[in-house]
N, C-alpha and C positions, 0 to 999 in steps of 0.2 A: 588474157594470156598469163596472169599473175599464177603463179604456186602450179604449174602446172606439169603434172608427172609425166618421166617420158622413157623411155627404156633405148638400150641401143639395139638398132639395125642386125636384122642376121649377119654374120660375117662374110656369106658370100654374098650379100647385097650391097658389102664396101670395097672395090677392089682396087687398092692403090697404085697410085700411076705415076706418082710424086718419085723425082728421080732418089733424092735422095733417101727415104724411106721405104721404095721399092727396092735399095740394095741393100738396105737393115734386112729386112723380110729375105729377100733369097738367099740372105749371108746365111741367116738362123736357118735355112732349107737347106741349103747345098754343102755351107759348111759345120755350123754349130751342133746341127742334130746329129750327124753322123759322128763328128768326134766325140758328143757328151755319152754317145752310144759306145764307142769306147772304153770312154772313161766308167760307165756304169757296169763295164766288163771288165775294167782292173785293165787292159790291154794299150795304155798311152805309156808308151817308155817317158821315165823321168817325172813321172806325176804322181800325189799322194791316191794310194789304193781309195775307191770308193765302198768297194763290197757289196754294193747294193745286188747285183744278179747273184754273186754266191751267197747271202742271206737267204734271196728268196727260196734259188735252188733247195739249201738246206733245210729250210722251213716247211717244204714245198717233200723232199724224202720224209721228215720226220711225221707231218701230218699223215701221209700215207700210209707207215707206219703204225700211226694211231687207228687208221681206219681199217687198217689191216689185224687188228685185236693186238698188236706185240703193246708191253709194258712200258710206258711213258721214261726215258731217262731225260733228264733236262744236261741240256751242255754249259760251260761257264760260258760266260761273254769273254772277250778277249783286249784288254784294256791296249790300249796305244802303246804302252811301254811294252809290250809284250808281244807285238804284230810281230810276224813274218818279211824279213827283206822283199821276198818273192811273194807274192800271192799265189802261186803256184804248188808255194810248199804248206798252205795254209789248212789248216785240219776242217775238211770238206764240212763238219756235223756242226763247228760253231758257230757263232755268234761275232762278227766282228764291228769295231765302228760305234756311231755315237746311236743312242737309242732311238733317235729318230731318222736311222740312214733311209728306212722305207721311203720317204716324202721325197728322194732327188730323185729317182726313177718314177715316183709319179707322175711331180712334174714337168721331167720330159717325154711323158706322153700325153701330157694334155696339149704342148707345145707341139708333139706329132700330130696328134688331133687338126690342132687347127691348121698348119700346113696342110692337112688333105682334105680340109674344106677349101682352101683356097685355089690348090690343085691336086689331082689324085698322079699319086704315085705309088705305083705294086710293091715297089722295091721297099719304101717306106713303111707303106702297111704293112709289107711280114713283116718289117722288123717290131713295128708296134702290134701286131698279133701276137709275136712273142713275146713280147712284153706281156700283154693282160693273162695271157696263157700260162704264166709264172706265177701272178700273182692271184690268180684265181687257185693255181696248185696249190699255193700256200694258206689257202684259208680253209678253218679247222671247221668243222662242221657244225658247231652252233654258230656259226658266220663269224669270229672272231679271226683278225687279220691284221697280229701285228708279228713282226720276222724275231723281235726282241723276246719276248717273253713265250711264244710255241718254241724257243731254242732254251733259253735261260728259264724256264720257273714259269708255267700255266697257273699255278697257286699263287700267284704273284701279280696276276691281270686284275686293271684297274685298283691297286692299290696306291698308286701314288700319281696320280692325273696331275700334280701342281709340275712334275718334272721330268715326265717319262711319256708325255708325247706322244700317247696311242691314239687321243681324239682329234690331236695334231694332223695323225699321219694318215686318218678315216677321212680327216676334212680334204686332202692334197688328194688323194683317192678319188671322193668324191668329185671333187672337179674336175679329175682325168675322165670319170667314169661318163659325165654328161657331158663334157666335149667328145670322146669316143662315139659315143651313142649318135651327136649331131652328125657328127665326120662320116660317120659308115652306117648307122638304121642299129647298130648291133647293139645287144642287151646284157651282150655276156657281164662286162666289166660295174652294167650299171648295175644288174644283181647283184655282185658281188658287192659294192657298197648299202646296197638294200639289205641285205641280210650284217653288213656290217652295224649298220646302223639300227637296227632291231635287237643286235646282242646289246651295243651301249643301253637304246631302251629300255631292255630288259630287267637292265639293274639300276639305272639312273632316269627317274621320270615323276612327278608329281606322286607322292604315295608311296615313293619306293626313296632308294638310297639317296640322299644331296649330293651331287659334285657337278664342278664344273671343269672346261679344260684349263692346263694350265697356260697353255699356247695358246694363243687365240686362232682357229682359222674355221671349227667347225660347224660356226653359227653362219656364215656367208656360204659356208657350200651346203649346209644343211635349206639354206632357204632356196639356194640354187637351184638345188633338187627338188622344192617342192615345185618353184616354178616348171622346172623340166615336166614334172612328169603330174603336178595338180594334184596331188597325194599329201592330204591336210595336217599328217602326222609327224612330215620333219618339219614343218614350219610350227608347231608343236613343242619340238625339241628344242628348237633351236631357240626361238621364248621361252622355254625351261632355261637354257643354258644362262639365258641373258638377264632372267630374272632373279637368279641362284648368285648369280657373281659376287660379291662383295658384302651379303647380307651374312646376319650371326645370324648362329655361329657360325665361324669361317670353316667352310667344305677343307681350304687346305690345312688349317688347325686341325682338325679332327682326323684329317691318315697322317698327319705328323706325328701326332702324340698319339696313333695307333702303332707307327713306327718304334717310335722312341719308349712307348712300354715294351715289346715284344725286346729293343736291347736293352732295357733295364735301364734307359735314362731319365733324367727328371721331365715330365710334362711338363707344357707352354701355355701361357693362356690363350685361350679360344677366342680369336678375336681378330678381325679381320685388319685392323689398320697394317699390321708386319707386312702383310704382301701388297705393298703398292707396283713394288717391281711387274706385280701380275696383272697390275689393275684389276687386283680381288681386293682394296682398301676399304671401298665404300660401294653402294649400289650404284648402278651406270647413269641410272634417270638424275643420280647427283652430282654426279662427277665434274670439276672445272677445269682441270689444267692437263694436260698431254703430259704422262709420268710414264717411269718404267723403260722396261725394255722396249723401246721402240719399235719395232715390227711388229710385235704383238700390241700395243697400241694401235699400229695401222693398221692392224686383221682387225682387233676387234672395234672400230669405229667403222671400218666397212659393214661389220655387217649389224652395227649397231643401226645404221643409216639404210639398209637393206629391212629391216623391220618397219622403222620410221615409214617407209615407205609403203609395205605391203600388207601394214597393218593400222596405219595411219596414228600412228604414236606420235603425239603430240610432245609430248615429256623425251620421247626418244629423240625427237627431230632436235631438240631445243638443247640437249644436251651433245649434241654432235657439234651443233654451231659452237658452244661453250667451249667443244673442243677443239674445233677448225680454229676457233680464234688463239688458242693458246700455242698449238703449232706452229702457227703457220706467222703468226705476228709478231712471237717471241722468241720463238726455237727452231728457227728452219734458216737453215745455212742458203745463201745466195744461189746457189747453185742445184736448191730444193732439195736437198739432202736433209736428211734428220736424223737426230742421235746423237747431243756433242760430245760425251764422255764412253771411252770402251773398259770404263767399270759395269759390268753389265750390259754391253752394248745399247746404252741408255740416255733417253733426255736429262738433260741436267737441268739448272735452275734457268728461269728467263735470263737472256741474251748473253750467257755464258756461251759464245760459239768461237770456241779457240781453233786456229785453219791448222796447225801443225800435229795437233794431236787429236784432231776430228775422226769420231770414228765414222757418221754418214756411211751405213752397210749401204751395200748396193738394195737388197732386199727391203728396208725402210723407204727408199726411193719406191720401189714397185710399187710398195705397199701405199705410198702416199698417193699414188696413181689410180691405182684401185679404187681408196677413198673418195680422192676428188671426183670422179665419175659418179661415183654414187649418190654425192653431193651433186651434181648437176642431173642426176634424174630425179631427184629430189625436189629441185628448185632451179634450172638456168641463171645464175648467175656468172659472170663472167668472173670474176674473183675463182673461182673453183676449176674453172679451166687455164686460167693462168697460171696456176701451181702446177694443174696438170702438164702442160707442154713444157714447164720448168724444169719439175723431173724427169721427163721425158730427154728434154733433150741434151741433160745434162748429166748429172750423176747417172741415170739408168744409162745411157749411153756407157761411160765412164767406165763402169764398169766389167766389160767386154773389149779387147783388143780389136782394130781394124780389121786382121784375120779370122777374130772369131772362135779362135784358138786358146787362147791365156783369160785373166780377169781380175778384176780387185774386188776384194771383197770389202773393204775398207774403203775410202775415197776421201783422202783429206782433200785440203785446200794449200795446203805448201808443205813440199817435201825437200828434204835435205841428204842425199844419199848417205852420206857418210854418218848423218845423226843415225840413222835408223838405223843403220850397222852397230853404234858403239853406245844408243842412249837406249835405257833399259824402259824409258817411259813411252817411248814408239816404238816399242816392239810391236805393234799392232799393225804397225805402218807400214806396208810393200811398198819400196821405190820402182817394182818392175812388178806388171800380172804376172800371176802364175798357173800352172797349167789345171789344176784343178785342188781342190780342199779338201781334208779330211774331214772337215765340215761345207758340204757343197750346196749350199741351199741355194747362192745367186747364182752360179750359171743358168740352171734349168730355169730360175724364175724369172731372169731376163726373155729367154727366149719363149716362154708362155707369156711374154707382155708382148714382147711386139711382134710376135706372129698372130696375136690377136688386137692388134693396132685400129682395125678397122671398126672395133667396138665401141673406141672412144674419140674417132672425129667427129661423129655424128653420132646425135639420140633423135629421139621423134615422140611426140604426144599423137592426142588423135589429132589434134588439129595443128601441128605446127612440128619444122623438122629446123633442127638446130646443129648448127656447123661449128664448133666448139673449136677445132684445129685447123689452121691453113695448111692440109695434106693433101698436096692430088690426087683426084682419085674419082672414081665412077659409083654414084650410087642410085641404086633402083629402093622405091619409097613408095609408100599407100600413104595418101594426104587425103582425110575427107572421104573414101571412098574412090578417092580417082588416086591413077598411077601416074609415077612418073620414074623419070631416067634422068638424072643430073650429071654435068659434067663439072667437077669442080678443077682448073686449072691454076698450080700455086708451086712457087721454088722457092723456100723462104735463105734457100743458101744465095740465091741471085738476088731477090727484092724482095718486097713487101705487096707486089701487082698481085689482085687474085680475079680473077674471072669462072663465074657460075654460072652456066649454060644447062638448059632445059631442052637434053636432046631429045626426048620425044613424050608422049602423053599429055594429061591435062589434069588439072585438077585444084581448087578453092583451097585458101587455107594460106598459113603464115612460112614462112621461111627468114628461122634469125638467126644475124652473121655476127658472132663475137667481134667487138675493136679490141683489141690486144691492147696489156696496158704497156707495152713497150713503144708504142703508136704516138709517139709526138702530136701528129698530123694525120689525118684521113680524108677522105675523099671516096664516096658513092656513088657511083651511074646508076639508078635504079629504070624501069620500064618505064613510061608515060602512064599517067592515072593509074598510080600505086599511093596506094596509103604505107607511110612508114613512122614508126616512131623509136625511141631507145629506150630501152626497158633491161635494168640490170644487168646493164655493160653491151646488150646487143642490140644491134639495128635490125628491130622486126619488120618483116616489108610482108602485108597482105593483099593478097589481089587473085583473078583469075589465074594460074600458074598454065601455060601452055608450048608446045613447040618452039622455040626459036628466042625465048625469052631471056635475057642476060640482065645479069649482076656484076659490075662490076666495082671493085673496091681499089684502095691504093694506100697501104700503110706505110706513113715512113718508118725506115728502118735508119736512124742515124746510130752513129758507134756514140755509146753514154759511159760519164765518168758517175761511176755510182757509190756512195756512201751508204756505209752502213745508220744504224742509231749512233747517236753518242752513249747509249746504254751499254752498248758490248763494249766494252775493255778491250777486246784484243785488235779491233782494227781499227782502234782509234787514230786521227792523222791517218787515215791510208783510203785508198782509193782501186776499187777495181771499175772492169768495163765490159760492158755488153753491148748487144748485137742483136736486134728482134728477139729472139727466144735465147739467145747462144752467150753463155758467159764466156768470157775471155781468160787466158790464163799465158802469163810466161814463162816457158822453156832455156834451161839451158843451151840448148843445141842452137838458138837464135840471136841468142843475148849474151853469152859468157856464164861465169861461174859467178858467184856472189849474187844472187838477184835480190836481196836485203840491200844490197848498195844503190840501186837503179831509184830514183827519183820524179815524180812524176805530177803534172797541172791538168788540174779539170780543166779549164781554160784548152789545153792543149787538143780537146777532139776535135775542134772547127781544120786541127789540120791531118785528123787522121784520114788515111787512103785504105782503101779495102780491095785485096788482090788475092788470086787462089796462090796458094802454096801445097808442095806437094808434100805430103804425110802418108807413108805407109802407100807410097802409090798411086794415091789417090789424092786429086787437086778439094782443097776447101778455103773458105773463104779467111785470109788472114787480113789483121789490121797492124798497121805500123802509123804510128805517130813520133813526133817530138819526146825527148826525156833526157836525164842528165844522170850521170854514173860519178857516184863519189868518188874522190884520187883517196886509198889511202899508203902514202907515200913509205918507204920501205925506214924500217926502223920506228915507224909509229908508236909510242909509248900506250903500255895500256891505258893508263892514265894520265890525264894532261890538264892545263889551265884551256877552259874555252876559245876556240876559234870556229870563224865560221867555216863551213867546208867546199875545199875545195873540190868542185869537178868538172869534166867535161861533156859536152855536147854530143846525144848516141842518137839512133833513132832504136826504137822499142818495136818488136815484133810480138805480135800477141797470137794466137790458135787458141780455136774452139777447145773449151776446158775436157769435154768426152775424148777430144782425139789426143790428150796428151801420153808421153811415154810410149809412142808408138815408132820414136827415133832412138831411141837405146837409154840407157842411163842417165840420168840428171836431175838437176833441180828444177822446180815449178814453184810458181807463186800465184795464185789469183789476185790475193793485196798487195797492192804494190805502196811503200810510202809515200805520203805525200810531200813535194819540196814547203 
């Protein structure tokens, strides 16, 4: 059972039943896709323009244009300071938005996509017909297909890949293009990335020009696609990509100081250390510690670990772990978020994880998800799906409204309304989501995570099918040659009870159930004459698998007062509290104002209660315990001779950290002091 690779489950062979992530899933269906389809038409009153359909539009006449023999005029871009109140009154021919606005209408078609594997719906598809049908317009006939540079400057393609996001926007493309393909048989969209990917070739490949992207995403959908379609030449590339990275001379030195001659500035030395932010400092096979931009870290250790895998790189595997460890044991916020500093939207140094000016993008969280996944095809270890449901259900939740409507793109750990109004050092920091970004990359990447949820409760080797998430849900599986039909039954909002039922078929072969490390306690009911043992955090049970066969398990979910390291400085004395998968978080709206004053004992969970409260409408599971609230009595000097302090006796209301700010304005805390 050791080292043994496993892939996930078609998507409609996972169909979720689990109450509470059956209403993430139809929220992103019924409500999210339809408004981000808005939003991707500039048409949401009160929201920052996207641009993204009038780009293509324009991109989409000017190509025409060109193939129609008229004389190429290139248009300016139209800088931020410069927009249009109205997008209505917006000069139809330009360029608007950040260079990489193509990838938010990607990926809310890939997001469409997998809604209509899950169910079809006509009304959906046209909209996503018209979708590829834009952006098929827009692609120029040597297959080049970015909305930036066919408007601003075709003499200008692929000259600066460290910041201009075209390999970026091929990668987002691509993954729309073979979710498209799975959802509907249809080929249009995946050509179009075929041929996209044949111009990058063209000029970027063993024997021809060095570069790589500056963004990471195009090496995981480049491999995507080979899996899709067994076409041996983007898995080709995308080992070009990953081998090119970091090595001299540095790819990004060389269009710098092509740049900087052509304005008559002084050249740089060629050499890879300056771009760590890229993770172009060193070669990947060397790499130790999780640096840089953060997303881009998390793109490219997915699809460093997607090599690892499909090419049995030994040196690649070893150096993911190198990285998983440095994430995830030094730099990852409690609540699975990553990125402590929004200099750069970036890791900072180990266990530098300050909760007020945490940046934790929503999009890092995806991207950690992603990884971890790919790490458990890799190797089932339960460490790798504990981060997974971490993120999941914590920051990636976070950041989307109960509506489905607003978002964060940021997601500290304690907010202060009024700081963020008037301190210029959280400026980054939303005390309320907003309706959508000028920079919009989390919404759509939320709802391409968890409309494709059913990818990462379960994986499967040939012999053995792994249930990595306690998410109800139905899956149909090939074990061995023989079929089967599982009923997995789990509400981890109500307990820790899961029962795994074998509705019909038969079939040899292993079945391993993660113990969550949130699990104090567990408890087994396996079949009679079953071989079971635990193997890297899961209890593998082997036996004949037939009709009527149950699993059942029993996790306890006690409320835990949890500590950070004494290594991070910033929560030192302080204590937060979880809940199965679910960090806890205090609100104004339960506790008062001041939640820096609230006082609080580990000791104190043996008397916490757990009761639904309603949020946004909706009942979820709160905790309230014991706690004590500092008096600071009126006239308080700033400064004074020590006493100790006085307070009184509160009780402490706690809600799930995703559903906070969904009651208006206020403060939150995760940490809370310790007495």
């Amino acid at each position: 059972m050791k080292n043994q690779i496993s892939a996930p489950l078609p998507l409609q062979n996972v169909s979720v039943t689990d109450p509470f992530w059956q209403r993430e899933i139809l929220l992103i269906r019924d409500a999210v896709i339809p408004y981000q389809w808005e939003a991707l038409h500039d048409r949401v009153p009160g929201a920052a323009p996207s641009w993204w359909a009038h780009n293509m539009r324009a991109a989409a006449k000017a190509v025409a244009a060109m193939k129609a023999g008229k004389p190429y005029v290139p248009r300016p871009t139209r800088h931020f300071e410069t927009l249009p109140e109205d997008p209505e009154h917006a000069d139809p021919d330009a360029f608007y938005g950040f260079v990489f606005q193509d990838s938010d209408g990607y990926k809310w078609l890939e997001a469409a996509a997998y809604q209509l594997i899950l169910k079809p719906d006509a009304e959906l598809k046209k909209k996503a017909q018209e979708a590829v049908d834009m952006i098929c317009a827009a692609q120029e006939e040597d297959g080049y297909l970015d909305t930036y540079y066919t408007l601003t400057g075709r003499e200008n393609r692929f000259t600066n890949l460290k910041d201009h996001h075209e390999l970026y926007c091929f990668g987002h493309l691509t993954e729309a293009a073979v979710a498209w393909r799975q959802a509907t048989g249809q080929d249009d969209l995946l050509n179009a990335a075929r041929r996209f990917a044949r111009c990058i070739m063209a000029r970027f490949a063993p024997g021809r020009e060095r570069g790589c992207p500056g963004h990471e995403i195009a090496e995981m959908a480049l491999l995507r696609l080979y899996e899709e379609t067994g076409e041996t030449e983007w898995r080709d590339l995308a080992a070009y990509f990953l081998d090119v990275r970091g090595t001299e001379p540095s790819t990004f030195a060389i269009e710098e100081n092509e740049r900087r001659r052509r304005e008559g500035l002084k050249e740089l030395p060629i050499e890879a250390k300056r771009y760590e932010y890229y993770q172009a400092h060193m070669p990947v096979r060397a790499m130790q510690e999780a640096t840089g931009h953060a997303v881009r870290q998390m793109y490219l250790c997915s699809g460093m670990a997607d090599e690892a895998r499909l090419l049995g790189d030994a040196a690649m595997k070893a150096a993911c772990e190198r990285l998983w460890r440095s994430a995830v044991n030094e730099k990852m916020y409690v609540t699975g978020g990553v990125g402590g500093t929004h200099v750069g939207e970036a890791f900072s140094r180990p266990f530098d994880l300050p909760s007020d000016t945490a940046y934790s993008e929503t999009c890092a969280a995806v991207g950690l998800a992603f990884w971890a996944r790919r790490m458990l095809q890799l190797e089932p270890r339960a460490e790798y799906a504990d981060v997974m449901e971490r993120a999941l259900y914590n920051t990636v939740l976070s950041g989307m409204a109960l509506d489905g409507k607003s978002f964060f793109y940021v997601n500290p750990l304690e907010v202060d309304p009024a700081a963020c109004e008037k301190d210029e050092r959280l400026r980054h920091v939303k005390p309320v989501r907003q309706k959508w970004f000028g920079c919009a990359c989390c919404p759509p990447n939320i709802a391409r995570l968890v409309s494709s949820l059913g990818q990462y409760i379960v994986t499967q080797s040939a012999s053995a099918l792994y249930i990595h998430l306690y998410i109800g849900c139905e899956i149909k599986a090939r074990l061995n040659g023989g079929e089967l039909v599982l009923r997995l039954d789990a509400d981890l909002t109500r307990d820790g009870k899961i029962l795994l039922t074998v509705v019909s078929g038969e079939a040899d072969g292993a079945i391993a159930l993660r113990v969550p490390d949130w699990a104090e306690e567990n408890k087994l009911d396996c079949p009679q004459d079953t071989e079971a043992k635990n193997e890297n955090g899961y209890c593998v049970i082997l036996r004949h698998w037939q009709a009527g066969d149950t699993v059942q398990a029993e996790f306890s979910m006690p409320v835990r007062a949890v500590a950070a390291s004494p290594r991070v400085r910033e929560t030192a004395r302080q204590l937060c509290f979880s809940r199965g998968p679910w960090v806890y978080c205090a609100e104004e709206a339960d506790n008062g104002k001041d939640l820096h004053l609230l006082r609080v004992r580990p000791g104190d969970v043996k008397n916490a209660l757990v009761a639904p409260l309603a949020i946004g409408g909706l009942p979820f599971p709160a905790v309230t315990l014991p706690a004590k609230r500092v008096l600071v009595p009126e006239g308080t000097p700033l400064y004074a001779p020590f006493r100790a302090e006085q307070t009184r006796d509160v009780t402490l209301t706690l809600v799930p950290y995703f559903a906070w700010n969904n009651r208006g304005l206020g403060e939150m805390r995760v940490w809370l002091n310790r007495e």
